[in-house]
TORKOL-4160 file (C-alpha; in steps of 0.2 Angstrom, whole numbers, padded with zeros to 4 digits, m for minus):
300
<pt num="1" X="0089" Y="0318" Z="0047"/>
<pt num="2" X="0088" Y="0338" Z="0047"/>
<pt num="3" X="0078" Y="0338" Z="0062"/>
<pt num="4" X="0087" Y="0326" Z="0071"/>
<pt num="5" X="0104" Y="0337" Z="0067"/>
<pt num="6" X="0095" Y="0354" Z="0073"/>
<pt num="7" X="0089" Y="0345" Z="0089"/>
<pt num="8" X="0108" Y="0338" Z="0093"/>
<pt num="9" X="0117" Y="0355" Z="0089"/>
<pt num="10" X="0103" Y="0364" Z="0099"/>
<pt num="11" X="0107" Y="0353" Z="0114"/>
<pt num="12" X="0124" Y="0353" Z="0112"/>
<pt num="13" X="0124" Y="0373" Z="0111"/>
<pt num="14" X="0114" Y="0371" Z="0127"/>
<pt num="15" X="0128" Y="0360" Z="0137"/>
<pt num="16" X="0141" Y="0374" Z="0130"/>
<pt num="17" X="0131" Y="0388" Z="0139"/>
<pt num="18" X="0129" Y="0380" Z="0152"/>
<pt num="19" X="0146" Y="0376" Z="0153"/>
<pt num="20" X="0151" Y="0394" Z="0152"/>
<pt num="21" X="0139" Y="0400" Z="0164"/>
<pt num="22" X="0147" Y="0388" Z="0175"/>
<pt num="23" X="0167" Y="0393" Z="0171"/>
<pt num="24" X="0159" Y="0411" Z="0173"/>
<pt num="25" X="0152" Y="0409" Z="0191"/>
<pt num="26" X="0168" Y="0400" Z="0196"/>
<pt num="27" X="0179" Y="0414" Z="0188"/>
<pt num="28" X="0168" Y="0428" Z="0195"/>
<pt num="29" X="0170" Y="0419" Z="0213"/>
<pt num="30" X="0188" Y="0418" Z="0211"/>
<pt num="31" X="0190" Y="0437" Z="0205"/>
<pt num="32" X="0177" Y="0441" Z="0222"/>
<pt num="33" X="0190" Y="0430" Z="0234"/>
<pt num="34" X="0205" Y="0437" Z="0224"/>
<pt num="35" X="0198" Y="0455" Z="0229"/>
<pt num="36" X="0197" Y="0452" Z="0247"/>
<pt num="37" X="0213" Y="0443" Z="0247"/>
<pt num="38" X="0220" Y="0461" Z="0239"/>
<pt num="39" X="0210" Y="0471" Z="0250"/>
<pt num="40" X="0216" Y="0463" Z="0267"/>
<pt num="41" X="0233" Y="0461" Z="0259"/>
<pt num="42" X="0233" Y="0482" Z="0256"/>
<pt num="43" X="0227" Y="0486" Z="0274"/>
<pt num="44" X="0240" Y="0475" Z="0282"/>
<pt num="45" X="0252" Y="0483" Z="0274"/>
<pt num="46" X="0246" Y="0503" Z="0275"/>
<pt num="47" X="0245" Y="0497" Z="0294"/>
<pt num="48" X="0264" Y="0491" Z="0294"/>
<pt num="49" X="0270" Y="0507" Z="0285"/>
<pt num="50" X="0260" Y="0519" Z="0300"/>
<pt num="51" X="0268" Y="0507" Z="0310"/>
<pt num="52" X="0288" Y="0509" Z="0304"/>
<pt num="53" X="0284" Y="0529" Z="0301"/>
<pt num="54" X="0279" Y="0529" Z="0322"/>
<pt num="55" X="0295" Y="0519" Z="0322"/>
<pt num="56" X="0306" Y="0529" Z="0314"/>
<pt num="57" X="0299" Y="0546" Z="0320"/>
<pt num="58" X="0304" Y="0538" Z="0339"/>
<pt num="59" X="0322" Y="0531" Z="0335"/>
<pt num="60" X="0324" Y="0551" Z="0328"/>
<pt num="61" X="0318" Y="0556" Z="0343"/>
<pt num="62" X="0327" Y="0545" Z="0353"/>
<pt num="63" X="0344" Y="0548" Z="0344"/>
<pt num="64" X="0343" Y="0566" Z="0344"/>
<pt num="65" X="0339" Y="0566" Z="0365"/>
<pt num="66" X="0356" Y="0555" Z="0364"/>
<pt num="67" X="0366" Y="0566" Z="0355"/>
<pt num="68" X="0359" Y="0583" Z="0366"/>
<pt num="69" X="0366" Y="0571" Z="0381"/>
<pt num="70" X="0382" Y="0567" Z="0372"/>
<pt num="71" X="0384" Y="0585" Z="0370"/>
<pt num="72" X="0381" Y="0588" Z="0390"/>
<pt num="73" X="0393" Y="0575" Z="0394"/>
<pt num="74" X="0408" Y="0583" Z="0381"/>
<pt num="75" X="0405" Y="0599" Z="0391"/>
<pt num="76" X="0405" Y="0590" Z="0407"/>
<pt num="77" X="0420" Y="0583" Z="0405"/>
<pt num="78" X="0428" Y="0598" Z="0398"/>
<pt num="79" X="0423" Y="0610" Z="0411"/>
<pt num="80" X="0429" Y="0597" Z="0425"/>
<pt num="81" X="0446" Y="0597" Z="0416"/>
<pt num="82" X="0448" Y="0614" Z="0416"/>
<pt num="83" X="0442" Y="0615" Z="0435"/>
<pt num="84" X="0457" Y="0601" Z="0438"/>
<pt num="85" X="0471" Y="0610" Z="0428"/>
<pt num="86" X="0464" Y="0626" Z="0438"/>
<pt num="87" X="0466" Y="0618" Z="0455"/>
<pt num="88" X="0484" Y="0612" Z="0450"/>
<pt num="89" X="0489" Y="0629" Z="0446"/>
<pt num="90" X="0483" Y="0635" Z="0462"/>
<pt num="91" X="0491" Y="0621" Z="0471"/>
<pt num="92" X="0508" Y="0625" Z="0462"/>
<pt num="93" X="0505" Y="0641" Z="0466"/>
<pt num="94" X="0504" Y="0637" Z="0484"/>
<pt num="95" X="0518" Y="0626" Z="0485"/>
<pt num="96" X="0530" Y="0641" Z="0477"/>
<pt num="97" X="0523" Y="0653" Z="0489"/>
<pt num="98" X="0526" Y="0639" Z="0502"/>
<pt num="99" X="0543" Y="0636" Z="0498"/>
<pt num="100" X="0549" Y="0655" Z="0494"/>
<pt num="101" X="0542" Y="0660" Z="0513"/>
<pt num="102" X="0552" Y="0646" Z="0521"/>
<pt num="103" X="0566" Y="0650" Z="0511"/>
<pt num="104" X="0564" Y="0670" Z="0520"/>
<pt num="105" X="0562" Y="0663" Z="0536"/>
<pt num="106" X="0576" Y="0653" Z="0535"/>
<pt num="107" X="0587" Y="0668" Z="0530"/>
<pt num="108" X="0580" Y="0678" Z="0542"/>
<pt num="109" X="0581" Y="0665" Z="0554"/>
<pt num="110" X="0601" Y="0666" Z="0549"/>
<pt num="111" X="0604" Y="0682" Z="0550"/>
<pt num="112" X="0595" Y="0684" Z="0567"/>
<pt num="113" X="0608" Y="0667" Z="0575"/>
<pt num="114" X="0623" Y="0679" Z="0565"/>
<pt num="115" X="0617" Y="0695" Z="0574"/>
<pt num="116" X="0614" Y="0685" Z="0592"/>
<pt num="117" X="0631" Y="0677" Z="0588"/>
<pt num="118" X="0638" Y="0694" Z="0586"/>
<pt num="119" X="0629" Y="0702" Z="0602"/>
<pt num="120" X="0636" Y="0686" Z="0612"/>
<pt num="121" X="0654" Y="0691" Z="0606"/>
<pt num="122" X="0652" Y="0709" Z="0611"/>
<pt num="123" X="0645" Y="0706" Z="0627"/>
<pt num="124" X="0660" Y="0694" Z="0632"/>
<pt num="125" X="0673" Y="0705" Z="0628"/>
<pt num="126" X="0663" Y="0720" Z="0636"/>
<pt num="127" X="0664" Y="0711" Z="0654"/>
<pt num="128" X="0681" Y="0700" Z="0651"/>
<pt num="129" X="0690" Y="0719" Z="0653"/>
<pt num="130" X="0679" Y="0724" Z="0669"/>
<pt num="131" X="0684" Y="0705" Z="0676"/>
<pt num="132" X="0703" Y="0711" Z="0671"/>
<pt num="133" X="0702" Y="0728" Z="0678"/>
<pt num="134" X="0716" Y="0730" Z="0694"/>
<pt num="135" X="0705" Y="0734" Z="0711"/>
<pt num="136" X="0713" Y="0751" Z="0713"/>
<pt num="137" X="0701" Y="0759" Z="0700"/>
<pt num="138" X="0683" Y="0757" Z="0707"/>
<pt num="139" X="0671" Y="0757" Z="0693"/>
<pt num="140" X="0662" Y="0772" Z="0690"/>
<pt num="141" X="0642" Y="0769" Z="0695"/>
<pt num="142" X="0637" Y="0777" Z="0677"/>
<pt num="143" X="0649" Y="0766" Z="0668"/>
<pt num="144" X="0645" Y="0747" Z="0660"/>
<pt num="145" X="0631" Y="0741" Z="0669"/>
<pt num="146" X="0617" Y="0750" Z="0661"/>
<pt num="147" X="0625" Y="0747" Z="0645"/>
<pt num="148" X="0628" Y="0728" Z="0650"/>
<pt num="149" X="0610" Y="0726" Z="0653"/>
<pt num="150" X="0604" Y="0733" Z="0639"/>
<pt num="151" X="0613" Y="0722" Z="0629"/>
<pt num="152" X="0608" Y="0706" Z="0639"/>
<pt num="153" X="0589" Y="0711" Z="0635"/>
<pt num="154" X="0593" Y="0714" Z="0619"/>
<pt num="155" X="0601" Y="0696" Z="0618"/>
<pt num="156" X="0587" Y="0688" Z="0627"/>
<pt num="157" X="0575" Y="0697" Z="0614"/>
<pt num="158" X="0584" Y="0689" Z="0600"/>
<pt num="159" X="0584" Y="0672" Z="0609"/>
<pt num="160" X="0566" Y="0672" Z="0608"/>
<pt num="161" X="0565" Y="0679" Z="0593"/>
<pt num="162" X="0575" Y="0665" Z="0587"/>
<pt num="163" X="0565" Y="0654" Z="0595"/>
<pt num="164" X="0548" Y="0662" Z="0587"/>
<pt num="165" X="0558" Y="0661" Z="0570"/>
<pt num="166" X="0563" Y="0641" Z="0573"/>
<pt num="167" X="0545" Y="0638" Z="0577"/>
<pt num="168" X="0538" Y="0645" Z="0562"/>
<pt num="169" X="0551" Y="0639" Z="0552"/>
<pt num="170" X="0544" Y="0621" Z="0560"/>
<pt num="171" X="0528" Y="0623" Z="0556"/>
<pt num="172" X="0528" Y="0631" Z="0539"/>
<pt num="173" X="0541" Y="0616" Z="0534"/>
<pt num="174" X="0526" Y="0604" Z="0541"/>
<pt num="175" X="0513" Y="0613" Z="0531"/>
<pt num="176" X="0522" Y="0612" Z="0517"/>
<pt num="177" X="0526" Y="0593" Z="0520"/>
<pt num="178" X="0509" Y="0590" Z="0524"/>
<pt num="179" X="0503" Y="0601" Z="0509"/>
<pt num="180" X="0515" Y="0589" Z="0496"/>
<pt num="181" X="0509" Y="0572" Z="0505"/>
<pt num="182" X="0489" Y="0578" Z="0500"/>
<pt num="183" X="0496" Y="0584" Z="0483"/>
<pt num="184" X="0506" Y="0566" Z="0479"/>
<pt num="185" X="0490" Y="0557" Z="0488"/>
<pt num="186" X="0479" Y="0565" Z="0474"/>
<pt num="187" X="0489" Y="0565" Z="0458"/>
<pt num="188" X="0491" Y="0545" Z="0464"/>
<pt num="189" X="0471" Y="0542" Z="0464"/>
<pt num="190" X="0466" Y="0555" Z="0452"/>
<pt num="191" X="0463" Y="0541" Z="0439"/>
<pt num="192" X="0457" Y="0526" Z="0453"/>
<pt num="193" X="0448" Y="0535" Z="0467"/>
<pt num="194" X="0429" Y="0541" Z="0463"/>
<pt num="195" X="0429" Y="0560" Z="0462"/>
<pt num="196" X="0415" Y="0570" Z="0462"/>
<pt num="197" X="0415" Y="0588" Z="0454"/>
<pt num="198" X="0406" Y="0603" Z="0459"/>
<pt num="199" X="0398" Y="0603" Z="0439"/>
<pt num="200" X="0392" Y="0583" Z="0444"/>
<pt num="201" X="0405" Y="0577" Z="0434"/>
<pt num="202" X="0411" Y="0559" Z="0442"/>
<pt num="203" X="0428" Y="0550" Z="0441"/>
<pt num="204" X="0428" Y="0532" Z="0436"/>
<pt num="205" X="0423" Y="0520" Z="0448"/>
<pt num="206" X="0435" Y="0508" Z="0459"/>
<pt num="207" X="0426" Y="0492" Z="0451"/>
<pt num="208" X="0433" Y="0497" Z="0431"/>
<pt num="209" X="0453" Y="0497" Z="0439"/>
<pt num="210" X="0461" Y="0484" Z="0435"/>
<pt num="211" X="0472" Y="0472" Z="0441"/>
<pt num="212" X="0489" Y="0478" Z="0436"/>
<pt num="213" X="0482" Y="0498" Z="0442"/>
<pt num="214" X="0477" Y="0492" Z="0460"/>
<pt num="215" X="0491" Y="0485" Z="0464"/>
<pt num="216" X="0500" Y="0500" Z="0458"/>
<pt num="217" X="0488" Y="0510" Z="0468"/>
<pt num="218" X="0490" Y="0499" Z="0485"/>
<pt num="219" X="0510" Y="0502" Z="0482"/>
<pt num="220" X="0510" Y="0521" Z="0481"/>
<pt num="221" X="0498" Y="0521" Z="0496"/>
<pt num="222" X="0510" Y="0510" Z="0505"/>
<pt num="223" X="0524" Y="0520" Z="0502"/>
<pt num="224" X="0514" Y="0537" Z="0506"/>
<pt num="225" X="0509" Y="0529" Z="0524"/>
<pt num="226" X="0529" Y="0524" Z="0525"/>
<pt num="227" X="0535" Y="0542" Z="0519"/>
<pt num="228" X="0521" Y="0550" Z="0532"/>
<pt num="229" X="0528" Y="0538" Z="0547"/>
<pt num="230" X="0546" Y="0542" Z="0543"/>
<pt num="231" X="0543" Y="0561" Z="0544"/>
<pt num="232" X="0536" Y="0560" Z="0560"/>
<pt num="233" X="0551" Y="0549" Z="0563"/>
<pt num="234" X="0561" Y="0565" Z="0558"/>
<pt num="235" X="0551" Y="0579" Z="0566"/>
<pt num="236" X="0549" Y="0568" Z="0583"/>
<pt num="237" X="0569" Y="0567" Z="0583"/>
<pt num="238" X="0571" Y="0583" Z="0581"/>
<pt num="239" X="0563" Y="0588" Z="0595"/>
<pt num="240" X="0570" Y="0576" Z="0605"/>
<pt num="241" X="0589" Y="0583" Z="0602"/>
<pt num="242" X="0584" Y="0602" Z="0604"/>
<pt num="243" X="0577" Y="0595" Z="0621"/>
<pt num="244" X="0593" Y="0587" Z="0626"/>
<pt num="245" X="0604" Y="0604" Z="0619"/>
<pt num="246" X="0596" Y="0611" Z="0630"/>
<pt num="247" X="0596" Y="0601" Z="0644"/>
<pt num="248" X="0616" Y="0604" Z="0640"/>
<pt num="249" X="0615" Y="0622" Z="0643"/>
<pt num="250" X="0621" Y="0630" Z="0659"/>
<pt num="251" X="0611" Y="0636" Z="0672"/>
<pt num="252" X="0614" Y="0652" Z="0672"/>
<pt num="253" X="0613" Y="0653" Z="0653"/>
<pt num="254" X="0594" Y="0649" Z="0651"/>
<pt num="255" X="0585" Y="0660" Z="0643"/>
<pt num="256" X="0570" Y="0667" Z="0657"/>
<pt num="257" X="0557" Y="0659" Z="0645"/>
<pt num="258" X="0562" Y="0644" Z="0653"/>
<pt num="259" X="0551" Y="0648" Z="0670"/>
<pt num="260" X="0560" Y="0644" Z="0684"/>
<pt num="261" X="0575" Y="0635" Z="0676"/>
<pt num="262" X="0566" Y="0619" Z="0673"/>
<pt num="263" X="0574" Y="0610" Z="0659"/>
<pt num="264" X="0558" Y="0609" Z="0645"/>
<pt num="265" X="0551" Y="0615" Z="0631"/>
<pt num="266" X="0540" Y="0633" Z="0632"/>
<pt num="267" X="0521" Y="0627" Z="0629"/>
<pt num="268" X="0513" Y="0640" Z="0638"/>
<pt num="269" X="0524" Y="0657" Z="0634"/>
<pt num="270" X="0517" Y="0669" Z="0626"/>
<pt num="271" X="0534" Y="0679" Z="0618"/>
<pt num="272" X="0536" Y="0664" Z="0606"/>
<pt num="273" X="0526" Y="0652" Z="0595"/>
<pt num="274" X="0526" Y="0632" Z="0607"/>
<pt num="275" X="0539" Y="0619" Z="0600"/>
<pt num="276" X="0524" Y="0607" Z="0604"/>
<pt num="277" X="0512" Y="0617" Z="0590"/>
<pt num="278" X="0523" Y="0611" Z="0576"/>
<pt num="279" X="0523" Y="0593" Z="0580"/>
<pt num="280" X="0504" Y="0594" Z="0582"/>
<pt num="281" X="0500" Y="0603" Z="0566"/>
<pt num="282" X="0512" Y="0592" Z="0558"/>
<pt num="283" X="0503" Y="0576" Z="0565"/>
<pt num="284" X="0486" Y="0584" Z="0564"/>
<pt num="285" X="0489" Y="0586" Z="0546"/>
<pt num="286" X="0496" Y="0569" Z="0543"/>
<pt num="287" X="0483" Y="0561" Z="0551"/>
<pt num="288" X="0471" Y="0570" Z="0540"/>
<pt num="289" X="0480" Y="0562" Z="0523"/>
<pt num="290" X="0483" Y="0546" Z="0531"/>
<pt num="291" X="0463" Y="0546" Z="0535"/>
<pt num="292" X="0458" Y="0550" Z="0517"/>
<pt num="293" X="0470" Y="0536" Z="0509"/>
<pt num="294" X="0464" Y="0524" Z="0522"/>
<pt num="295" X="0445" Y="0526" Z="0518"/>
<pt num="296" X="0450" Y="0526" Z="0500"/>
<pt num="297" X="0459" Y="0509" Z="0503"/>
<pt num="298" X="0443" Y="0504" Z="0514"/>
<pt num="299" X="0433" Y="0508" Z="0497"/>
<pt num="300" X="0443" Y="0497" Z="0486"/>
């Protein structure tokens, strides 16, 4: 019975070891698989965080090139609205100067129709006594005459002068005219037309207007073309009546810039500034404006 026992606990012991040498092998397997697992496991994730450091060292990058860009823009936009509030001082500036020199030459253009009035005066009481005088005093040959024509060139020089001055008066009144048209044309599409600056900096485009603002637009265009055609209107009529006054005048009261007594306006003389330049500056201009708000309503 002894050795019976001894042989089943010997065998038994033997189906224990090799049981554990079994769980052994499987449990170093496992550890063996579990090591790769952790090893593949670690290299994927060093590779993901060389990956998110490229990442985030590029959105740096990236966000520092925006905000250098920003910055240009800011300056940009600051330098062409210095540029515009420069221009619109100068073009203030004009206008005063504009409008103080018609203002002189529209005093002086009075002054000079008050002196001629008073030249006219003194020349027809000077020769309404000589007409008067009684035929038994011959006029001495050194009295009136020389005096008499002195003061006729001295009137026909103030004609022209007056003349000169009405012309320039015209034109500068055109100018200016022509000057405030470009001036309303451009504060009306400051905000709607492109614009492009001398520091690159551009308006916003037609296509961002909206409805409501393009309408606006078209009307105040509209209304410039209707304020432009009116003036002409204006200007065209005044020419037309100082034509017919002097068509009215007397014969033998028209000035010798009129060559040969023909009733039309001096284009060609050279003592006085042409009636015609006024109208054609005046049209020149206008057609400039009127050109540049069409192509800007061709754009739209």
């Amino acid at each position: 019975l002894n050795a019976s026992d001894g042989g089943g606990k010997v065998s038994s012991s033997e189906g224990v070891d090799e049981n554990l040498r079994r769980e052994y092998e499987q449990l170093r397997e496992e550890t063996i698989s579990l090591r790769k697992d952790a090893e593949q496991r670690l290299m994927v994730a060093s590779e993901m965080e060389e990956r998110a450091s490229e990442e985030h060292a590029s959105l740096r990058r990236t966000i520092n090139l925006l905000n250098q860009q920003l910055q240009l823009e800011k300056q940009l936009v600051a330098d062409s609205n210095a540029q515009i509030i420069e221009l619109q001082r100068r073009l203030s500036a004009v206008e005063e100067a504009a409008k103080r020199e018609s203002a002189a030459s529209a005093s002086q253009l009075q002054s000079t129709e008050a002196e001629l009035a008073r030249l006219r005066q003194c020349l027809s009481s000077k020769s309404s006594p000589d007409i008067a005088r009684s035929p038994t005093s011959p006029p001495s040959p050194s009295e009136q005459p020389q005096l008499r024509t002195d003061v006729e060139a001295r009137v026909l020089e103030l004609e022209a002068r007056v003349r000169q001055l009405n012309d320039s008066l015209l034109t500068k009144q055109d100018s200016l005219e022509a000057t405030l048209a470009q001036n309303h044309a451009l504060k009306v599409g400051f905000h709607f037309l492109p614009l492009s600056f001398p520091c690159g900096f551009r308006g916003a485009p037609l296509s961002t207007v909206s409805g409501n603002s393009r309408v606006k637009l078209l009307l105040s265009i509209l209304e410039l073309l209707l304020a432009g055609v009116n003036l002409v209107q204006i200007r065209l009529e005044r020419l037309e009546s100082e034509c017919d006054a002097h068509l009215l005048e007397p014969r033998n009261t028209r000035s010798s810039a009129f060559s040969c007594g023909h009733a039309h306006l001096p284009q060609n003389s050279s003592s006085q500034s042409p009636h015609g330049f006024a109208r054609l500056h005046f049209i020149v201009s206008l057609k400039t404006s009127h050109s540049a708000v069409l192509n800007a309503f061709v754009r739209m």
